[in-house]
C-alpha positions, 0 to 999 in steps of 0.5 A: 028282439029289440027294435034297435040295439047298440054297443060301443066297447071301451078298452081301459089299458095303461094309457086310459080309456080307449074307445072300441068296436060299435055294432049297431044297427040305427046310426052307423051300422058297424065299426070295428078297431083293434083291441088294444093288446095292453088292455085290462078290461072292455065293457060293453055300454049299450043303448037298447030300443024295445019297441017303437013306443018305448023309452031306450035304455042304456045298461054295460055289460063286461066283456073281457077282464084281466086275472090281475084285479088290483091293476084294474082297480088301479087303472080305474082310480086313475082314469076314472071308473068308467069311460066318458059314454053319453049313457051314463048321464042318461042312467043317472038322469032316470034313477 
């Protein structure tokens, strides 16, 4: 079991990226939103403490797609692949 573990959901819909639900047990604790009823995709994108003396790491996991596969992909061309989710700057930083 980790020592801390955080979720923040991200919802790509017709309008773009929307921020979801965040389960976390650090900062915050819980926030729930309503998932977007026109949403085509939600990622899960995670900040992840194994113990007291390592380094987080950050990782997205899918949790929900569409059937329809070309209106994500257009989606994603329009409003970018991913959200804007301070992880994936961490991601890149650390190969």
């Amino acid at each position: 079991m980790a020592l801390s573990k955080e979720c923040q959901e991200y919802h790509l819909t017709p309008r773009g990226w929307i921020i979801g639900t965040f389960k976390g047990d650090a900062i915050g604790g819980f926030k729930e939103r309503t998932i977007p009823k026109d949403r085509v995709l939600t990622i899960g994108c995670y900040d992840e403490l194994p113990s007291a003396f390592s380094k987080s790491f950050f990782y997205e996991q899918i949790h929900w797609q569409s059937a329809d596969i070309e209106l994500i992909e257009r989606l994603k061309k329009k409003y970018g692949a991913r959200p804007d989710w301070f992880g994936y700057a961490v991601m890149e930083n650390n190969g």
